[in-house]
C-alpha positions in Angstrom: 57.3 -72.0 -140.8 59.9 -72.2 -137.6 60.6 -75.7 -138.9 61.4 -74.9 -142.0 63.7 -72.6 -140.4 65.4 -75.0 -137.8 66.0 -77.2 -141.1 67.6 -74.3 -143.0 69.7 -73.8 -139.9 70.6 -77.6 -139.3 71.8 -77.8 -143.4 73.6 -74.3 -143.4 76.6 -76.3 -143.4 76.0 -78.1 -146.3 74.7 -75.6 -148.4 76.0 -72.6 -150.8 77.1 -69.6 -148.5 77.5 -66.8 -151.4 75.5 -66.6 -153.2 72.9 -68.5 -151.2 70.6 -70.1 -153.6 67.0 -71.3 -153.8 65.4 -74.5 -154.5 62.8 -73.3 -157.3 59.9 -75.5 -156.3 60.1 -74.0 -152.7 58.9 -70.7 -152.5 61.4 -69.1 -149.9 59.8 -66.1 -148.7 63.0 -65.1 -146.7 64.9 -64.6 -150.3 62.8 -62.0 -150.9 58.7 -61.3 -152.8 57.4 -59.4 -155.4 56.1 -56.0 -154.5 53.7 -54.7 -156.5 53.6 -50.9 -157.7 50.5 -49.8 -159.5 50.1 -53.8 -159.9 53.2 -54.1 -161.6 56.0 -56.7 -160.6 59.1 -54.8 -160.1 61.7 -56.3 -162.1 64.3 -55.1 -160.4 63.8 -56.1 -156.9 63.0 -59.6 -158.3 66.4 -60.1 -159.8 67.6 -60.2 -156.3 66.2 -63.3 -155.4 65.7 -65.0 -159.0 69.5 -64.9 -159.8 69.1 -67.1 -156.4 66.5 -69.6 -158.2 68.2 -68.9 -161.7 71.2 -67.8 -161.8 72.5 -66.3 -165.4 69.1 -67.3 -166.8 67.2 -65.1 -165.1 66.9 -62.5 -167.4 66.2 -65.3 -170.3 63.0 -66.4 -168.6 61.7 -63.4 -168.1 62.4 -62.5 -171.5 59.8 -65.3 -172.2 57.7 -64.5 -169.7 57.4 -61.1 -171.6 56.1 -63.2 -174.9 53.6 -65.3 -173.1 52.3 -62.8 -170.5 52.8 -59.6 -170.6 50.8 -58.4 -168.9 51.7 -60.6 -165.6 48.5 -62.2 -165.1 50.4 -65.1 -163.7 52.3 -64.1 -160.9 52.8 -65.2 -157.4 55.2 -63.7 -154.3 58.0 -65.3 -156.2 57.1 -65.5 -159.7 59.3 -64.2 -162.9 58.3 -60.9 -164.0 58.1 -59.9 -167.1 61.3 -58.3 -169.1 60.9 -54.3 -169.1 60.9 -53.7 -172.8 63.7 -50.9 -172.1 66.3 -53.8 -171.3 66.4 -54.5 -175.4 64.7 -57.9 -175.7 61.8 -57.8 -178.7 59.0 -60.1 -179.1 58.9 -62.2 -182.3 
């Protein structure tokens, strides 16, 4: 992990500064996780980092992650939770 770290640091000058962004098949740890709360993703505290992965589609995926699973079976420390039903999105 400290290499991945010195590389970070020797390509900070080449990179996005705000927002800092993620490479989405990296799993940056350091951009934040996915707590779980009575083994529920919290969808919340993963928009923090996804708008890093997705930017303004963020809450589009996990739209569609709310149609296929539900239920989060899926799910990993950086994985799209699914859309609370309260934000207005339906299933078809």
């Amino acid at each position: 992990m400290a290499w991945v770290r010195g590389l970070y640091k020797q390509m900070e000058p080449y990179v996005s500064k705000n927002p800092r962004t993620g490479y989405v098949n990296y799993r940056d740890l350091d951009l934040g996780r996915n707590e779980l709360g009575d083994n529920v993703t919290s969808y919340a505290k993963a928009g923090v980092w996804g708008e890093k992965y997705f930017k303004g589609n963020f809450e589009r995926l996990a739209a569609v992650k709310a149609m296929v699973d539900p239920d989060d079976f899926f799910r990993n420390e950086q994985s799209i939770p699914p859309l609370p039903a309260a934000k207005g999105w339906t299933s078809m």
